[in-house]
Each structure stands twice: as structure tokens, then as C-alpha cells.
C-alpha positions, 0 to 999 in steps of 0.5 A, a space after each residue: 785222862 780219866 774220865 768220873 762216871 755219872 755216879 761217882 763218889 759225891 763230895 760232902 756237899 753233895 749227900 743225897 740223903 734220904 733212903 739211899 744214904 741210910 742204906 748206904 751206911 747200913 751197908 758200910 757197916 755190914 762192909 765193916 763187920 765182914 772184914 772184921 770177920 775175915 781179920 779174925 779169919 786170917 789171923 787165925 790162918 796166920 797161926 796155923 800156917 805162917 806169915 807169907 809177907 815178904 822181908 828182907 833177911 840180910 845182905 852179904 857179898 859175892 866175891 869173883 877172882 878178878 874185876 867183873 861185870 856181873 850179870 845173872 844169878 841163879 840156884 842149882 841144886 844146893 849151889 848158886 851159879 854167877 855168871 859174869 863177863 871179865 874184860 878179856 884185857 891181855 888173856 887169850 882165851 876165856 876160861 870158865 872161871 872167867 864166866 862162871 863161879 859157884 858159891 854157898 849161902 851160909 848163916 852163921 852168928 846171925 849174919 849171911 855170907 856167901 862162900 866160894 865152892 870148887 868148879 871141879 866136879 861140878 856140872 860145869 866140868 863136863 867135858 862136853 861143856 867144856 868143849 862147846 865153851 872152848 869153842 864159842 869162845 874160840 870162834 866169837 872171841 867177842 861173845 858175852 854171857 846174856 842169861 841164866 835161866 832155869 825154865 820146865 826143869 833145865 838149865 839154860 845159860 845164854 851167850 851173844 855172839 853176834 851185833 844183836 841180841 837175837 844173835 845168841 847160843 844156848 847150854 842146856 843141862 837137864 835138872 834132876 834130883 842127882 844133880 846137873 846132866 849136860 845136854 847140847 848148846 842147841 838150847 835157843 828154843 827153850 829160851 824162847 820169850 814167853 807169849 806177852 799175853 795170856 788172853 787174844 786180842 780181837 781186831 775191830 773191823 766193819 761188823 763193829 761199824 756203826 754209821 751216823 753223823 758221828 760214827 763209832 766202832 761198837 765193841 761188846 755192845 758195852 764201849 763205843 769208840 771214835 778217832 773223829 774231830 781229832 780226838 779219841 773218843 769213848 762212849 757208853 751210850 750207842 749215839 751217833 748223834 754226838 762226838 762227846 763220850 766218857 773219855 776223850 783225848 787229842 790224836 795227832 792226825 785231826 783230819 782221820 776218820 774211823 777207817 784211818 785208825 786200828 782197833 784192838 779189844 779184849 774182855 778181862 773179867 770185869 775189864 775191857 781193854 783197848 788197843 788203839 793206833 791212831 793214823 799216821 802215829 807209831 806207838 799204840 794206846 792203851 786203855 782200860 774201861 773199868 764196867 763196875 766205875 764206868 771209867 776209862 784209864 789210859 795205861 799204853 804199858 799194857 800194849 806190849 804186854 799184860 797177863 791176868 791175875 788168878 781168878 780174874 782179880 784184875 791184869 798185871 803189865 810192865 810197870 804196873 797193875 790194874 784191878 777192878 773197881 779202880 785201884 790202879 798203880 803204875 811203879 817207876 824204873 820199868 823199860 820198855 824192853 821189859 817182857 814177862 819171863 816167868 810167873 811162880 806161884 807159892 805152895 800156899 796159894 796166896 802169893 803169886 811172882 811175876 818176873 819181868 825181864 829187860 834182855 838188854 841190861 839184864 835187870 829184872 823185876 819183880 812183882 808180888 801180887 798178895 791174893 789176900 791183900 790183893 795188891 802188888 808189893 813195891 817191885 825188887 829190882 835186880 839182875 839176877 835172883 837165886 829161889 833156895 828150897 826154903 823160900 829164901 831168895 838172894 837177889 842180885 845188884 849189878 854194878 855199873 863198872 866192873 867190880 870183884 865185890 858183888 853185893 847181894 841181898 837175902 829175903 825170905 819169901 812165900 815161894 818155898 819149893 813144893 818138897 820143902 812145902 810138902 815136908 810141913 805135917 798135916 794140921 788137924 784143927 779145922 782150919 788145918 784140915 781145910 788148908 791154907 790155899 783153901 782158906 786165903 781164897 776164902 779169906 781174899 773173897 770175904 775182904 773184897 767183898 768188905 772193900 766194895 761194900 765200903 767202897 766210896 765210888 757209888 755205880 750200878 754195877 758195883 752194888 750188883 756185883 756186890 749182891 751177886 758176889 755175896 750170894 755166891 760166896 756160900 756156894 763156892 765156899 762151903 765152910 763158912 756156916 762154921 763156926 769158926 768162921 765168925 758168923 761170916 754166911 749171916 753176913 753175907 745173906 744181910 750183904 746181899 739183901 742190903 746190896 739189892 736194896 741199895 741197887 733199887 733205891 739207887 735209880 733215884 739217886 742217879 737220876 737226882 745226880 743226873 739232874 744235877 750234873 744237866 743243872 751244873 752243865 747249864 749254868 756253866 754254859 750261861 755263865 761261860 757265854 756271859 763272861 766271854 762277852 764282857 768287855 767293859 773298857 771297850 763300852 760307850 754307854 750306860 745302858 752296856 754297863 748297866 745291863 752286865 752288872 744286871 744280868 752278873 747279879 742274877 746269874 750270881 743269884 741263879 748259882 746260889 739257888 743251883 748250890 742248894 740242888 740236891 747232889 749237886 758239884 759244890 766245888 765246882 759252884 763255887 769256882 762259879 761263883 769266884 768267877 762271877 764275882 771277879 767278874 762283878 767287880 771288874 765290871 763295876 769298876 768300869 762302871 764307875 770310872 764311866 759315871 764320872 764323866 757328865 754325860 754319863 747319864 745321858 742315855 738315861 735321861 733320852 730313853 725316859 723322854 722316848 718313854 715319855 712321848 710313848 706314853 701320850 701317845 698311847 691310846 689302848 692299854 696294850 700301847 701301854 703295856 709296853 711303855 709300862 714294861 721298858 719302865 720297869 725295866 729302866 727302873 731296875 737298871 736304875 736300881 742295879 746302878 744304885 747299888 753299885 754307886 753304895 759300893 764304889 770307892 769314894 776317890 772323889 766325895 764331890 764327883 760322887 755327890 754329882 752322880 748321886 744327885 743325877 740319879 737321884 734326878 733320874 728316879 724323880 723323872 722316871 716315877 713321874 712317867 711311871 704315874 702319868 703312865 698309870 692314870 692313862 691306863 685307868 682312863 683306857 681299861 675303864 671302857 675297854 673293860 667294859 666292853 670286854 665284861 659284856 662279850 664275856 658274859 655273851 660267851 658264857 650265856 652261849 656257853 650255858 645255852 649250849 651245854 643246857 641242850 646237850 646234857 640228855 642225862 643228870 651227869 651232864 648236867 652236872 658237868 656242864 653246871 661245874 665247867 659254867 661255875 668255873 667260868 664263872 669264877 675265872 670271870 670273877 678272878 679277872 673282873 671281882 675287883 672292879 665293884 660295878 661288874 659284881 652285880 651281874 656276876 652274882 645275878 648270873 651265877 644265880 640264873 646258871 646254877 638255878 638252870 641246870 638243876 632245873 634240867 638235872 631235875 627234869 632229867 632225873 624225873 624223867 629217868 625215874 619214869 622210864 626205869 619204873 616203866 622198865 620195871 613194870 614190865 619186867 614184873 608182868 613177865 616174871 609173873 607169867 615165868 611160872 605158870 609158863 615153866 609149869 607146862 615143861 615136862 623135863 629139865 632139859 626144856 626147863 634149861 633151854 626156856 630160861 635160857 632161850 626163851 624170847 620173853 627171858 631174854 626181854 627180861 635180861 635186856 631190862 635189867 640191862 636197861 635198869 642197870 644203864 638207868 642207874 636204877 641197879 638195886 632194881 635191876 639186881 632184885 629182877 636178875 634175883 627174882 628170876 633165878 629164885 623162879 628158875 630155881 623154883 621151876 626145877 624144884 617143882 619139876 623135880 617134886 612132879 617127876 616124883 610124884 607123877 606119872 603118865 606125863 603128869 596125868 597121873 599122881 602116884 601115892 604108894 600103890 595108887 594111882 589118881 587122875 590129875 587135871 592139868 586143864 588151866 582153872 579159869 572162870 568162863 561164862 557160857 549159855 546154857 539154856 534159856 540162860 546164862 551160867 558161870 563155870 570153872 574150867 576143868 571142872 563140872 561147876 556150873 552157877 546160873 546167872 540171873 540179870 535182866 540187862 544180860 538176858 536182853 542181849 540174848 541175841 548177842 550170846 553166841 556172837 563172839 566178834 563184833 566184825 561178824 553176825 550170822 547176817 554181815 560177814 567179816 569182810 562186809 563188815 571191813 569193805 564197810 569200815 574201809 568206805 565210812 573212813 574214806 568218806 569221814 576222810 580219816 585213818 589217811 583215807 578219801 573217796 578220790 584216791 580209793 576211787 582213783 587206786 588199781 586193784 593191787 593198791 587197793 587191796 594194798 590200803 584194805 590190808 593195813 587197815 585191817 592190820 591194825 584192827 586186831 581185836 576185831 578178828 580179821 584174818 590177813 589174806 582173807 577178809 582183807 582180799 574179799 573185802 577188796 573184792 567188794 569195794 572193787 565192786 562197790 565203788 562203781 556202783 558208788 559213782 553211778 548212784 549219784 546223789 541217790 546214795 544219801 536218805 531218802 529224807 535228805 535228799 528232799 531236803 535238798 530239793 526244799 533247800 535249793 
């Protein structure tokens, strides 16, 4: 059997459309233009060289002196030899003249005959010949002439002289152009059969091996083969997960595994060949994977014996001949004895001769393989065949009872001698000067190419090869950008440009038809499940009859939706539904034979009062939910029913009408239950509906509540306000038709979208805070960037400041900050503004190293230098005397400034901290803060802890309140240490003072007081 790849050809039904198909056609019509390029091509080839087909020219007969078998044929020089086997009847010797018989074909008047010619003088007169015949014939009386065969330029005649065929003696004479030289009868080497393939098989052994639930020999990582379950299986794909492949046929011995089998392989151009001896059977199997269809051809012929045709065409066997791309053909009338005796190929290059031969009966066959048409002609059988130097060739019929009339036929044939090929002139056109051997190889490409790009079979493999082959044949033939040549190379590069187009759109289109195979194999499983269960003259209810034409009826309707999928085997959907539809019928004429018995309906009636009871029983709505669901279901068995009762026959009007009013009862009872059903439904939801509006609206508000406190950003509010309003309308989808939840819907949608904008605006507002807090920033260090950049001295140190300086990197993280804040037309303008300042800064270092000179002390103008005052220019005011004056830094200026507040704080002028005078040091001045805050119990300060503290912690308490007090100018390690020093010493006193620490004047108060 042969096994259809995934994608094979489609039937009309089954087009895939689309880019593909429109591709496709393009591509046959390249397909169409190619071949009629090559046409064109080899018929002008024709002209120049000839026809080479084969054709029969005439017959004539060969005449023997007496009653013969005849048995072989060949040429000699300018004679034929027949050989034949006389009945020895009363003779007592064997003569030559018995065996062996010269004849000359002659044509005269337009007929052929053969005439006799003399045996004296010939080769076979030699008198050493003639010895050793003697002498077979004298010591195997019974031997017999086998064959006559002209091989590696010697003549070699046969004889059996034993019970088996191998039991044999060979003449041989050398073959020169002087004529027959008689050499020895020791001739059994050169008769040797021919090896029977020109090509070595490989052994599959346990390096092939691969091991699973299905194990499988891996040969070439192309093919996967398997012998378990009882059947010789081929696989593509390497899984051992399944038994079923592309191919798969029965062996004897079920119970065999992989290691009870022999495997055989060989790689054949495009072709895998397989050898293959199942356990315990005698003959081998052969066969075929073809890698452009992907198919499997089972061919055993080519076990015993298979050569390759020229340049890897295809193989030629026993029998028959396979080529790549599927063409295959397998002729009647070969034996399994037949073995390849020689192979012949014409001058001219486009024909080849194969010769089979059966050593038993002598008969032989002949196979023509036409490079250019690339088939094999219809094989000539005969017995034996004489080539004359001119192509003719007479071929030999034996008789099956001895005769003196021998008929013989003449053809003329491609397979002329090379002398008599050589003798034609040399042409010098230019198909003459490429030759004919060049040209039909040319012309054989160019038609193959045509064939596979109008090939019905669609694989990936094809169009690859396709494209492949196209592309190459420029290459291989330089001649075909002539002009001569029709255009052919234009042709080939649209060839190969369509072909890969068609190999990228072909994935989809073997996907679609993957899909549809699956869908295909689906539907033939549930139909196969649903047939095989039907057993309707076997059933005892209603509800079994019901239910198949129920489930019948939608496996019927799932097959006409599977018949309009794309690609898909409409043939095989139809049988499919042929099938159903029997199946249909069947069962309906059960059913109706079933409902003419009364108590037909009674399941019916029984279920609707179980459905019944259900229904008074319920008491949620999910109780009667399912009541609900088996009424719908009863109601649609009801329904099939009455459509079946439409299509009975009316064998009995009376006993239908009483069925029709049974059902018609049943439809009354069943919508009867179906309304109580409904109302109770109604009755149940309203309350249970209600409780389920209000745990809904909680879970939302929990909702909205939740994402109200995680939205930290005006997206997340978005988010959550889009994911609230959603839940919102699902609420509505499944609460809107119910009037009285409404209201709140709508009132809580309000409320939701009312919060998260007032969040998403508070989060806004509050962003647009902090990016112009960031902003703000980054503006008070990009002012300074100049002034700073202006105290650098090289370029050097201008790089390394704005590159590493602390405050440029601060101003790189807020931009970064402003970028985060989604403010980034801010943060572009600070990453502009502080490149423009970069800039800046070299311009200006540049135009100082220009102009200045010691360090920028100096300002060079031509020849002349000038100081420069580099001091910053600030306004300061300073005592001068009995006043105080404004004056400019770096400069002499110097402006009196008159104000009577100002000249009342004359003692202040030349004090310059507030913590310190020439009276009260800094560290007074801190012990004192430190004492006042403790008893004002403020800065985290008390009497009792400070009283209470060691040294080291005291001095610990002093140094972070001076810390934070930088204004006042403490130094860390000095004020803070020597007012710790103090306060260990004041406290003390502190406590043995008493009340004598307050004033004078309240202590008399108290004393008043108390």
C-alpha cells in the first residue's frame, strides 16, 4: 500500500485559495512556458541529429536445416550467429552445424530476410574449436547451448553440461576488427553475472536503535522503521510515543520485535530504499520512500536486483522503474530469475539499454530509458538480440516446440556502434557545435523542471528542489542565455523566484491542511464511535431512540460545518455523511415501529412527573436550575421526536393520529412545568438577588477603598478608576434589567469616578509641588555653575568640575528626579542649560588663556601687560573710624554711612557672633543655652537627666546642641568640650544653692507668700 503525504495533491473541494493558489498558477504557467521552450528546443535538436525513438522496421525469419529449439542470437562482425539445440534423435555425434548457424540480414525491395552464410572459413571452423566441441559433446553427451554473449570485446558461447545451471563450459574468442580469434573453452569467468546493484546496502544494526514505548530503527534521520504490533511500520517523525507512521503494512509473525527483523538501507539520490526480512518469513520486502512526495512504495522486485539511472533520475529493477516525484511502473511478464546482463548506452547520449536476462528459459528483456522523455518504453522480450553497426537491431522469438522457422523481428534504434556514430560530419550551427549528448541533458533538465513545476503533488520538498534546480541549471549549462534557446535562463530565474515564493507561502497551506486532516480524523472518530453503538432493534425504551436520532442529527449537522473547512477531504465527508444518514434512517424506522405500541410514551410521561416533583420541591434557584436544564432537554428529544413522526410513513393514519395526540399531550404537560418552573424561579432570584446586589456592592466599595489607598501616582489612579468602572459595568450587565438596583448602580458609579479624580488631582497637585521644588533647586546650582567654573584655570579641571563635581552630579540626579516626575520638558531644559554653561566655561577659558597671562593676573594687549583684579566684587560694610563706611571688595571705594540706629549700636561694631563678647566666651555662652533649655525642659532637655548623666554623656548632650546651632559659630571638640567642663562644674554648685538661685525679689515674695 501507499501511503498519501500530509500534503498531497487536494481535490477540487478542497483548493486552499488565497496567496498560495495564486502562486501556484503562476507557477504552472512558468511550468507551461519552460516546456514549451525545451519543445522548441528539442525539436530543433531533432533537425540537427535525428529522431532516436524506437520502431519496429520489419520481420523476416531464420531458416535451420533441421527441427531446433532456438536459443540465442548475436552479431559477429558482419554475420549473425544462432545458436539452437537439435534433438539428437538417431545421430551419434553433435555437429556444429547442429548448434550453430551463420546467417546475413539483407533488405531488398522494401522487405528484410535473412540469408544463410557458409560455416567454412569462419571463426567457427577453427580447428581448435573444433576440437574442444568434439570433445564436450563426446564426454557430456546430453549438454546443451545456454548462451551467447558478447561482453568486454569477446565472444562467449555457453554450454550446460551438468543437472544445474552453474554446471557449464565457456568458448571464448577475442573479437577485433580482422575478425573472430579462437581462444580457449575456459571462458566461465567472463560470463560471470553482473553485480545485481550498482550501489552498497547498509546493515541497520543497534547504532540505529531508538528505544521508547514504540521502539523504531532511525535510518539517515529521514525514515523511522518498526516491525512491532504485527506490522511493518514507516515513520517520518522520530516518536516513539506512537506505532501509527506514513506506511504500515501486516507481517506474519505479530509477536516480533525490532531485533527479530533484518533491516536494509540505501540512499538513492532522492530516494531511500529499504530491505526489510521480517522474522520467520523467506522473502524480503522492498520498499521505496520518495523524500520530494513523502510517500512509501512497496516494490519487493527491487531486493534482487536495482541499478540507478544516469544522473540520479531514478532506479530501474526487474520489472519495472521508479523515478522521483512518484512516477512508478512495474511491466508483466519478468521472472524472478531475471538478473542484469548488460547495460548500453547510445552515441548520442539520450537513450540508455537495460538487459535483463533469465539463464533458465534463455529470454531476455529489454528496457529503453529515454533521458529526455525520462520514461521507460514498453520492454521487447526475446530470446536473443543481434545490435548491427547501424542501430538496427534483429531481435529473437523462441518457439516453444522445435521448429525450422525461426521468426525474427528488425528495429531501428538509437544504439548505433561508436565508429558508425563518429562517421555522421560535424555540424556547425550552433546546436551542431554543442552536440547532441550536451543538448538532451540540457533539454531532459529543462522538461523535468516544466513537469515539477506543474506537478499536481504539493510537498515542501518539491518546490525546494524546484527552486534549487532552477538556480542550478544556468550553472551547469552555460548555453541557455542563447538565443537559440528561447529565453530559457529568464525562465529559470522567474522559476526560481516563484518557486521560493511558493515554498514561504506553503507553510500556511499545510498547516490549514494539517488542521483539516485533525479536523477530518475527529469526526471520523465520533461518527465511527456513534455507529458502532447503535443497536435500535435491541432497545426497550423511548428515550435510547430518541437520543440517537438526536445525537445522529447533530453529528449530521457537525459534518456539513467540517465539509466547508478549508482543505479539507470532501470526498471522505461525504461518505460520512452517506453513512450517517443510513444510519439516520435505520434508526428512525425503529423508532417508528416502537411508537405504535401504547406504552411507548410512558418514559415520557413518568420523567415529566419526576420533573414535576422536583420542581415543588426546590427551594434555591440552583435547585431549579437543573430542573430547568433536564426540561430543556426532554423538550428537544420531544422536538427530534416530532420531526421524526413528519417523516414516517403513514402505514396506519389511525395509529399515527394516536401517537401524534400522545405527543401533542406530552408538549401540553411539559410547558405546563416549564411555567410553574419559571414563576418559582422569579419567586426564589427576587430575594436571593438582592442579597447578592448587596455583597457585591460591599466587595466593590472594598475594592474602590482598596485601590483609592494604593494609587501613590495619577496613573494608579487611573488605573484603579478604570478597573472600578469596569466592575461596575459587569455589575450592571448582570443586575441592569432588574429596575430597582439601578439607582444605586448609578449613584455608586458617581461617588467612585468623583473619588479617584479627587485623589488623581491631589496626586497631580502634589507632583507638580515636588518637580517645582526640584526645579527650583537645580536653578540655584546652575546659578552658581559660572561663577564656580570661572576660578578653573585649564581645561583639564574644567572636564573633571563638570564631570565630578558634587553639586553637577546633584544636578544630574534632578533632572533624573524631573524625568521620574514626569516633568521631562523641565528636565531637558536643565540638562540643556547646563551643557550651554559647560560650553560656556570652555569659551571663556579659552578667551582667558588668550588674553591673560600669569595666571590671569595679567591682561596682555599687543605688548602691554595690565594687572587684573581677580578678587570677587562684593559690598561689605566696615567701621572706619568714628563710623561706619560702604566699600566695594577689590577696590578703594569707600562711602560713609550716617544713621542714627546704626551709630547706637557702636559697641556691636566689632562684634561679629552673637555666642561671643569681649566679656562672655563661646563656651559660656553655650553652658548657659545648654542650663536655660533644661530648665525650660526644651530641645529634649531636663534638669534631672543633666544632673543625673556622667561626664561623657554630658559632654555627649552639650555636642549635639551645639550642633545644631551653627549660625552661632561653635566649633566641634572646643566650645562643646569646655562648656561641658563648665556645666560639670556648675551643676554642683547648682544643687547646693538651693532656692538661693532664684532673684532676690522672688524669693521674698515666697517668703510673703508662704
Amino acid at each position: 500500500m501507499t501511503q498519501e503525504p500530509l500534503a498531497g495533491a487536494g481535490t477540487p473541494g478542497t483548493e486552499t485559495g488565497g496567496s498560495f493558489e495564486v502562486l501556484r498558477r503562476r507557477l504552472d504557467a512558468l511550468g507551461a512556458q519552460v516546456r514549451a521552450a525545451a519543445e522548441e528546443l528539442n525539436a530543433a535538436r531533432i533537425a540537427e541529429y535525428g529522431d532516436s525513438r524506437l520502431s519496429l522496421l520489419g520481420r523476416a525469419h531464420i531458416r535451420t536445416a533441421q527441427a531446433s529449439l532456438g536459443r540465442d542470437l548475436v552479431q559477429v562482425g558482419d554475420v549473425m550467429l544462432f545458436g539452437f539445440n537439435v534433438t539428437q534423435g538417431l545421430k551419434a555425434r553433435t555437429e556444429l552445424a547442429d548448434v550453430f548457424a551463420l546467417y546475413r540480414l539483407t533488405h531488398e525491395g522494401g522487405a528484410f530476410d535473412v540469408q544463410p552464410a557458409a560455416l567454412e572459413g569462419s571463426f567457427l571452423t577453427d580447428p581448435a574449436f573444433v576440437r574442444d566441441f568434439e570433445e564436450l559433446y563426446a564426454y557430456y553427451r546430453h549438454a546443451r547451448l545456454l548462451q551467447l554473449e558478447i561482453r568486454a570485446g569477446r565472444l562467449l558461447a555457453a554450454f550446460q553440461i551438468g543437472e544445474r545451471l552453474s554446471d557449464r563450459r565457456v568458448f571464448r574468442w577475442d573479437l577485433t576488427p580482422d575478425g573472430a580469434r579462437y581462444l580457449d573453452a575456459r571462458g566461465e569467468r567472463d560470463l560471470n553475472p553482473l553485480p545485481p546493484f550498482d550501489f552498497e546496502w547498509t546493515r541497520a544494526g543497534r547504532d540505529q536503535e531508538v528505544s521508547g514505548r514504540f521502539p523504531h530503527l532511525n535510518i539517515l534521520d529521514t525514515l523511522f522503521v518498526e516491525t512491532g504490533g504485527g506490522t511493518l511500520t514507516v515513520k517520518v517523525e522520530n516518536n516513539t510515543e506512537t506505532g501509527e507512521g506514513i506506511y504500515s503494512e501486516p507481517v506474519e509473525e505479530r509477536t516480533q520485535g525490532l531485533d527479530d527483523a533484518t533491516f536494509e538501507f540505501a540512499r538513492v539520490g532522492r530516494l531511500i530504499l529499504l530491505r526489510v526480512l521480517p522474522y520467520r518469513e523467506k522473502t524480503w520486502r522492498g520498499l521505496i520512500f520518495d523524500t520530494l512526495t513523502g510517500r512509501v512504495t512497496r516494490e519487493d522486485a527491487l531486493t534482487r536486483g536495482c541499478v540507478q539511472l544516469p544522473e540520479e533520475h531514478g532506479i530501474v529493477f526487474p520489472g519495472g522503474y521508479f523515478l522521483p516525484g512518484g512516477e512508478h511502473r512495474a511491466f508483466e511478464g519478468f521472472t524472478s530469475g531475471m538478473a542484469l546482463e548488460r547495460v548500453v548506452r547510445s552515441p548520442n547520449g539520450e537513450d540508455v539499454l537495460f538487459v535483463f536476462y533469465d539463464q533458465d528459459s534463455g529470454r531476455s528483456a529489454l528496457l529503453v530509458y529515454n533521458l529526455i522523455r525520462r520514461e521507460v518504453q514498453t520492454p521487447i522480450s526475446a530470446h536473443g538480440d543481434a545490435a548491427l553497426p547501424d542501430g538496427r537491431m534483429v531481435l529473437f522469438q523462441a518457439e516453444a516446440e522445435p521448429t525450422q522457422v525461426h521468426a525474427v523481428q528488425v528495429w531501428q534504434t538509437p544504439f548505433t556502434s561508436d565508429v558508425f556514430a563518429a562517421q555522421r560530419p560535424p555540424g556547425t550551427s550552433f546546436l551542431g557545435r554543442l552536440g547532441n549528448a550536451e543538448l538532451v541533458r540540457g533539454v531532459s533538465n529543462l522538461l523535468a523542471l516544466a513537469r515539477a513545476a506543474q506537478t499536481p503533488e504539493v510537498t515542501a520538498a518539491q518546490y525546494a528542489a524546484l527552486a534549487e534546480q532552477a538556480r542550478r541549471l544556468p550553472d551547469t549549462h552555460h548555453w541557455l542565455d542563447d538565443e537559440h534557446t528561447g529565453g530559457a535562463r529568464t525562465l529559470l530565474r522567474d522559476v526560481t523566484a516563484a518557486a521560493e515564493a511558493v515554498l514561504d507561502e506553503f507553510e500556511k497551506v499545510q498547516a490549514l491542511r494539517a488542521q483539516a486532516a485533525q479536523t477530518l480524523a475527529d469526526v471520523q472518530g465520533a461518527v465511527r464511535r456513534r455507529l458502532t453503538t447503535l443497536d435500535p432493534e435491541g432497545w426497550r425504551s423511548l428515550p435510547e431512540f430518541v437520543t440517537a436520532l438526536a445525537e445522529l442529527t447533530a453529528l449530521r449537522a457537525r459534518l456539513l460545518t467540517v465539509r466547508e473547512t478549508r482543505s479539507i477531504d470532501v470526498g471522505a465527508v461525504d461518505a460520512l455523511l452517506g453513512e450517517v444518514q443510513a444510519a439516520h434512517a435505520r434508526v428512525g424506522g425503529a423508532t417508528g415501529s416502537y411508537l405504535a405500541d401504547p406504552a411507548a410514551l410512558a418514559p415520557f410521561h413518568a420523567q415529566l412527573d419526576a420533573l414535576s416533583a422536583q420542581v415543588e420541591a426546590a427551594g434555591t434557584t440552583r435547585d431549579l436550575a437543573a430542573a430547568l436544564n433536564d426540561l430543556g432537554t426532554l423538550a428537544t428529544e420531544l422536538d427530534v421526536l416530532s420531526d421524526l413522526l413528519g417523516s414516517l410513513p403513514a402505514e396506519d393514519p389511525v395509529q399515527r393520529t394516536q401517537v401524534v395526540e400522545g405527543v401533542s399531550a406530552l408538549y401540553g404537560r411539559l410547558n405546563g412545568v416549564r411555567a410553574r418552573a419559571e414563576g418559582q424561579r422569579r419567586s426564589l432570584g427576587s430575594g436571593e438577588l438582592t442579597a447578592r446586589f448587596a455583597a457585591q456592592l460591599a466587595l466593590l466599595a472594598q475594592t474602590v477603598t482598596g485601590a483609592l489607598g494604593t494609587a501613590d501616582t495619577p496613573e494608579k489612579a487611573e488605573e484603579g478608576l478604570s478597573r472600578a468602572l469596569l466592575a461596575l459595568e459587569e455589575l450592571e450587565g448582570q443586575f441592569g434589567e432588574h429596575e430597582a438596583f439601578l439607582p444605586d448602580i448609578l449613584a455608586r458609579r458617581e461617588e467612585t469616578v468623583e473619588a479617584f479624580e479627587s485623589r488623581r488631582q491631589a496626586l497631580l497637585d502634589e507632583r507638580q509641588r515636588r518637580a517645582q521644588g526640584v526645579a527650583d533647586a537645580a536653578d540655584r546650582i546652575l546659578a552658581g555653575l559660572p561663577a564656580r567654573a570661572a576660578r578653573l584655570s585649564d581645561q583639564d579641571a574644567l572636564n573633571g568640575f563638570f564631570s565630578g563635581d558634587p553639586l553637577v552630579l546633584k544636578l544630574r540626579d534632578l533632572t533624573l528626579k524631573l524625568t521620574e516626575l514626569g516633568d521631562s520638558v523641565r528636565a531637558g531644559d536643565i540638562e540643556a542649560r547646563l551643557k550651554a554653561a559647560r560650553d560656556q566655561a570652555l569659551r571663556t577659558l579659552r578667551d582667558r588663556a588668550d588674553l591673560e597671562g600669569d595666571g590671569g593676573a595679567l591682561i596682555r594687549l599687543g605688548r602691554h601687560r595690565f594687572s587684573v583684579n581677580t578678587q570677587t566684587l562684593d559690598l561689605t560694610l566696615l567701621p572706619r573710624g568714628d563710623h561706619l563706611a560702604l566699600h566695594l571688595t577689590g577696590t578703594q571705594f569707600m562711602e560713609p554711612l550716617r544713621d542714627p540706629a546704626l551709630d547706637a549700636g557702636r559697641a556691636y561694631w566689632d562684634v561679629t557672633l552673637e555666642s561671643e563678647s569681649p566679656d562672655l566666651s563661646r563656651a559660656e555662652f553655650l553652658a548657659g543655652e545648654v542650663l536655660a533649655a533644661a530648665r525650660a525642659g526644651q530641645e529634649g532637655l531636663t534638669l534631672d537627666p543633666l544632673r543625673g548623666s556622667t561626664p561623657d554623656a554630658r559632654a555627649g548632650l552639650v555636642a549635639t546642641f551645639a550642633a545644631a546651632r551653627y549660625r552661632q559659630g561653635f566649633q566641634r571638640g572646643v566650645h562643646d568640650h569646655d562648656a561641658a567642663l563648665i556645666l560639670n562644674a556648675l551643676l554642683p554648685l547648682l544643687d547646693a544653692a538651693g532656692p538661693l538661685v532664684a532673684p532676690p525679689e522672688a524669693r521674698a515674695l515666697a517668703a510673703a507668700f508662704w
